[in-house]
C-alpha positions in Angstrom: 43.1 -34.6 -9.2 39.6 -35.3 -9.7 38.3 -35.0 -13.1 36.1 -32.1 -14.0 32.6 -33.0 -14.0 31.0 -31.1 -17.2 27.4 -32.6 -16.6 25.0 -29.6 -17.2 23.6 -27.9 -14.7 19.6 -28.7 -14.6 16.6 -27.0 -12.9 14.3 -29.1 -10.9 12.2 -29.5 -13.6 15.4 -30.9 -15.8 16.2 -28.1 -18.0 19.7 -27.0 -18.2 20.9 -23.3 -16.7 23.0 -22.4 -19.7 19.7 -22.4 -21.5 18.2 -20.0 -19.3 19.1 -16.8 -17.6 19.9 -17.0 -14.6 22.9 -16.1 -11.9 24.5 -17.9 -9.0 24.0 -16.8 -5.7 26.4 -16.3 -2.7 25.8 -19.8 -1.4 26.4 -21.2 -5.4 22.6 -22.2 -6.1 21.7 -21.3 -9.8 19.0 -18.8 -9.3 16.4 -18.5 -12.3 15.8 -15.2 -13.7 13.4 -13.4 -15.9 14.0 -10.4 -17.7 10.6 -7.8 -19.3 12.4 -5.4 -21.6 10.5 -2.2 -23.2 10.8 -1.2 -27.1 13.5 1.4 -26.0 15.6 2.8 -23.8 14.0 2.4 -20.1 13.3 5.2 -17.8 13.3 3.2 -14.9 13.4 -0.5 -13.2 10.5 -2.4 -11.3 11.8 -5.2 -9.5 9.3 -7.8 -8.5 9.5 -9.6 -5.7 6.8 -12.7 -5.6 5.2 -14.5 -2.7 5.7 -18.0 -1.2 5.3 -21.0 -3.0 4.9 -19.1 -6.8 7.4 -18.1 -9.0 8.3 -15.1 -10.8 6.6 -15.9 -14.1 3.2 -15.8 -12.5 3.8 -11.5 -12.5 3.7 -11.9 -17.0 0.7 -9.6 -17.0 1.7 -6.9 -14.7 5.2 -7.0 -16.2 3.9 -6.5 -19.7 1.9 -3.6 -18.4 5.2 -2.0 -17.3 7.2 -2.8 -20.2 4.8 -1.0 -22.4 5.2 1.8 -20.4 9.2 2.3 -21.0 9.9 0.3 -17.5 12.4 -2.6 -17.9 11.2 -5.3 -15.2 13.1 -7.7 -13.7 12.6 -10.4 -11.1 14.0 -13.8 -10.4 12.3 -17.1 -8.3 13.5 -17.3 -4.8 15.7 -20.3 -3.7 13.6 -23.3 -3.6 10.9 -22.0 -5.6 10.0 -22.3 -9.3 13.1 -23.1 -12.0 16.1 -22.1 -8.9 18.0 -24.8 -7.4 17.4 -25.6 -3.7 15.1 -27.9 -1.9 11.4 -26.5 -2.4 9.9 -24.2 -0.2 12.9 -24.7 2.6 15.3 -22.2 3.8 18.1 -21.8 6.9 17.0 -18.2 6.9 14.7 -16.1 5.8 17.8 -13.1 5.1 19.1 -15.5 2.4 15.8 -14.1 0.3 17.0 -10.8 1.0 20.3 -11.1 0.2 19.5 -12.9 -3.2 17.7 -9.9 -4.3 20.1 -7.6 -3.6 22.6 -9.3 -5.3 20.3 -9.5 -8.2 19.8 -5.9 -7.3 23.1 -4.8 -7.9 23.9 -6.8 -11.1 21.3 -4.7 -12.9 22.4 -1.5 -11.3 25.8 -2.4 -12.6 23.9 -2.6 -16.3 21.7 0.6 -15.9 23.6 2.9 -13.8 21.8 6.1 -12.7 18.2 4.7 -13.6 15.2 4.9 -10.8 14.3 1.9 -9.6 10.7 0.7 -8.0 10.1 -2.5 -5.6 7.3 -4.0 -6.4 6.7 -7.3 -3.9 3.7 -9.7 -2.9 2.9 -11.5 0.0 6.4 -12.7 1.3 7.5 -10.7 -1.2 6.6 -8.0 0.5 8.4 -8.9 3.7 11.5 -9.1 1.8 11.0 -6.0 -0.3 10.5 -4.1 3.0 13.5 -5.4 4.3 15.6 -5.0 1.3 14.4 -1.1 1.2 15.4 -0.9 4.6 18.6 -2.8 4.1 19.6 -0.1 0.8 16.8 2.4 1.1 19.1 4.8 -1.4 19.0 2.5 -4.2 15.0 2.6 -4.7 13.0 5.4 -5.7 9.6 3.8 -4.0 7.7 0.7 -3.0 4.9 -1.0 -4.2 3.6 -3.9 -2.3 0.3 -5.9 -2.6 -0.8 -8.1 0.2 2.3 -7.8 2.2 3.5 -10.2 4.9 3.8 -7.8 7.7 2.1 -10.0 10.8 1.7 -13.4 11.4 -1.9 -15.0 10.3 -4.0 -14.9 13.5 -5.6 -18.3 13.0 -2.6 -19.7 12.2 -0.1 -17.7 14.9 -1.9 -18.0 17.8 0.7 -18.2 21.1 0.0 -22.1 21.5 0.8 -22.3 18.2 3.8 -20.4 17.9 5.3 -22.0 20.4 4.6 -25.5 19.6 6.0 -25.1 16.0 9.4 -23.6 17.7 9.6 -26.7 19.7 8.2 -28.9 16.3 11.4 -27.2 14.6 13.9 -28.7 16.6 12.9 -32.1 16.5 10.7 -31.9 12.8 11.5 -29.2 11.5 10.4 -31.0 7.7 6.7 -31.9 9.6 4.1 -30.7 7.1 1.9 -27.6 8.6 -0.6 -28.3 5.8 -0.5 -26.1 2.0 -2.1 -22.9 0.7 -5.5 -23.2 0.3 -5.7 -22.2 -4.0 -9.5 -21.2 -3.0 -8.1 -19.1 -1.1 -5.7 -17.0 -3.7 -8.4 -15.4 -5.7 -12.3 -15.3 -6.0 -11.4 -15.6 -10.1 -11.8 -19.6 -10.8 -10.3 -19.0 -13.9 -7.2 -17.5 -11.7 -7.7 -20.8 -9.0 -7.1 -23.1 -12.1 -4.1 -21.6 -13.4 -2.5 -21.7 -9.8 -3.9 -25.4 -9.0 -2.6 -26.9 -12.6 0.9 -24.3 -12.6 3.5 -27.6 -12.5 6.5 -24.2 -11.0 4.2 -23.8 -8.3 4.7 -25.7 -4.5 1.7 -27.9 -4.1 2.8 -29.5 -0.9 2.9 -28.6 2.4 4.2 -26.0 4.2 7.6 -27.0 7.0 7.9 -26.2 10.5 11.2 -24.9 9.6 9.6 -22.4 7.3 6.6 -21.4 9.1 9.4 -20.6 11.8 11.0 -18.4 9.1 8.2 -16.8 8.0 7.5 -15.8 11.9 10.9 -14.5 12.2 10.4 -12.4 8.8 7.4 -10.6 10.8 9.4 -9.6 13.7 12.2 -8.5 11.3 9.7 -6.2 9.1 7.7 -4.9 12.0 11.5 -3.8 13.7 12.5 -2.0 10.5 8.4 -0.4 9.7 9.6 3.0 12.1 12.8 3.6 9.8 11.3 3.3 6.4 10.8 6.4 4.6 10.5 5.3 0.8 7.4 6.5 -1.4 5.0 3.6 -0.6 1.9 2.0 -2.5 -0.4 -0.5 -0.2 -3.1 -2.5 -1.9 -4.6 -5.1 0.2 -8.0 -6.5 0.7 -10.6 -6.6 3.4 -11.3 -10.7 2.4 -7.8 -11.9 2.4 -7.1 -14.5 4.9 -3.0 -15.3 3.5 -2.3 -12.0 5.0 -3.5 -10.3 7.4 -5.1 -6.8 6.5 -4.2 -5.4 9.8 -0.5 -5.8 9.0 -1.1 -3.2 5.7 -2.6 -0.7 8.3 0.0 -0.8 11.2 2.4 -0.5 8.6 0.4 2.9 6.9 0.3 3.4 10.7 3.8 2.9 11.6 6.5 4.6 9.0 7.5 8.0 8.7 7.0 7.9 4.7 5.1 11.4 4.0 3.8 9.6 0.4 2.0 6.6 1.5 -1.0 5.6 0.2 -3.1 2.6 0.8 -5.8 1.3 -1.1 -8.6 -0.9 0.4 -10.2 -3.5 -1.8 -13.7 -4.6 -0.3 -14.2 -8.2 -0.4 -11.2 -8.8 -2.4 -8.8 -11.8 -1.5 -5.2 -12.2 -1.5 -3.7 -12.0 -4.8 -5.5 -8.7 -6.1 -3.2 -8.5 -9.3 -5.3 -12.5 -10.0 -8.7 -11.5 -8.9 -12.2 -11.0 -10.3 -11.4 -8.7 -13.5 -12.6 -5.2 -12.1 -10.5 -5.5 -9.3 -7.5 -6.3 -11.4 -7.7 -3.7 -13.5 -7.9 -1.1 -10.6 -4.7 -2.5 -9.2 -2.8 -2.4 -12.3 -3.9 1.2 -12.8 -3.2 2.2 -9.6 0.4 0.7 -10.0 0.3 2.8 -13.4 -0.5 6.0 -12.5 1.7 5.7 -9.0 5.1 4.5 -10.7 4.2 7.5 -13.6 3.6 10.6 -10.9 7.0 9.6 -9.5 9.1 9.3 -12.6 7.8 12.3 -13.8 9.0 13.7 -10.7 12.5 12.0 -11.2 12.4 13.4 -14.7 11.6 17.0 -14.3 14.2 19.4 -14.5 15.1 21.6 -11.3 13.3 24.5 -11.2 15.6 27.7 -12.7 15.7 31.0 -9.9 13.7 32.6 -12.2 11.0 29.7 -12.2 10.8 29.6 -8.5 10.4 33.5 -8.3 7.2 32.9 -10.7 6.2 30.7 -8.9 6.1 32.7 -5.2 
């Protein structure tokens, strides 16, 4: 017999698991995960979901937001990304996102039985929260997603290039495609900084193997947009060259959700929840006042037969 190995598990940055939370997915990567809990008991559960390349810490603000408003938030960083194992920024399959978070999904349904609970995804995030609510659309009470990945970039998906970097992934798939442009995150330099000196955040360049994946996340989302019927928040804006615009209104466009809103923000660039200050704080109140309407609505009571009859 081999002896057992009791060296610590460590996250790429060196610091053992058993001194963070975290749980172990399907494939028996340590996934890092962060817990926002409110004063009391919560009335619902926001799950956030974040884009390519961050990590789940980078949502602190929003998530204290929520707390304070009797939501428990969770969310946890994506294989590859941030304090989970796996080599950064690279995946087999894009699904392997999806089914993370519903694992993670079901560990605190297992802890809050019977509670609401609210997606909340950016970017790639919001690919794989749309195809999580498709996947389990009776577990979640409604969708918020800002900027979401629902078509490819046009400058960066034209035909040519689609096809050469499905060729480039047979032979390199690890050839570098180039990184995210931090100028191009926000139009807040204070918000640029943070993102440029985060150390959790993927500085290098983005894989033929993952570009590939992310193409093959757009076809999946635009294949399940006719089926989803959740309560849906869109916030994108005009100025966001991460994400294309136009996939926020085929999506408004496409699903038969009757409450969908979207919200247009002139000018303003990919992460809206990061941008210049006025434009933050309308996001997080819209996110606010949405997620309240609806768990008010969970809340209320039935109407009695003598209510309704008052009422016609």
């Amino acid at each position: 017999m081999m002896p057992e190995d009791h060296t610590p598990r460590l996250t790429p940055q060196g610091i053992p698991y058993k001194d963070l939370t975290y749980c172990v997915n399907e494939d028996g990567q340590h996934i890092y995960c962060k817990y926002w809990k409110p004063s009391g008991p919560p009335r619902a559960l926001v799950f956030i979901v974040h884009g390519a390349g961050e990590h789940c810490c980078r949502y602190d603000d929003l998530a204290q937001l929520l707390t304070g408003l009797k939501f428990l938030v969770f969310s946890h960083d994506h294989v590859g990304h941030g304090q989970s194992e796996g080599e950064r920024m690279t995946v087999s399959d894009f699904h392997i996102y999806v089914r993370d978070g519903l694992q993670h999904l079901d560990l605190m349904k297992k802890e809050h039985p019977n509670l609401p609970i609210f997606l909340c995804g950016h970017s790639m995030g919001g690919a794989i929260s749309i195809l999580m609510a498709s996947e389990r659309s009776v577990d979640f009470s409604g969708v918020i997603l800002i900027s979401p990945l629902v078509l490819p970039n046009p400058e960066s998906a034209t035909s040519f290039k689609v096809f050469a970097a499905k060729i480039l992934n047979h032979v390199l798939p690890n050839l570098s495609l180039g990184g995210i442009d931090p100028n191009l995150v926000s139009r807040n330099k204070k918000e640029v900084e943070s993102y440029m000196t985060d150390p959790l955040v993927y500085h290098g360049g983005m894989k033929v193997s993952f570009g590939v994946q992310l193409l093959n996340a757009t076809s999946r989302v635009e294949r399940a947009l006719p089926n989803f019927k959740l309560p849906l928040l869109l916030m994108h804006g005009t100025a966001d060259k991460l994400c294309d615009i136009r996939g926020s209104h085929l999506m408004m466009d496409t699903v038969p959700s009757e409450d969908k809103t979207l919200k247009v923000y002139e000018t303003g660039f990919h992460a809206l929840h990061k941008e210049l200050p006025e434009v933050t704080s309308s996001v997080f109140q819209e996110i606010e006042s949405w997620l309240l309407q609806r768990i008010e609505k969970e809340e209320a009571p039935p109407a009695t037969t003598s209510q309704i009859a008052k009422n016609t």
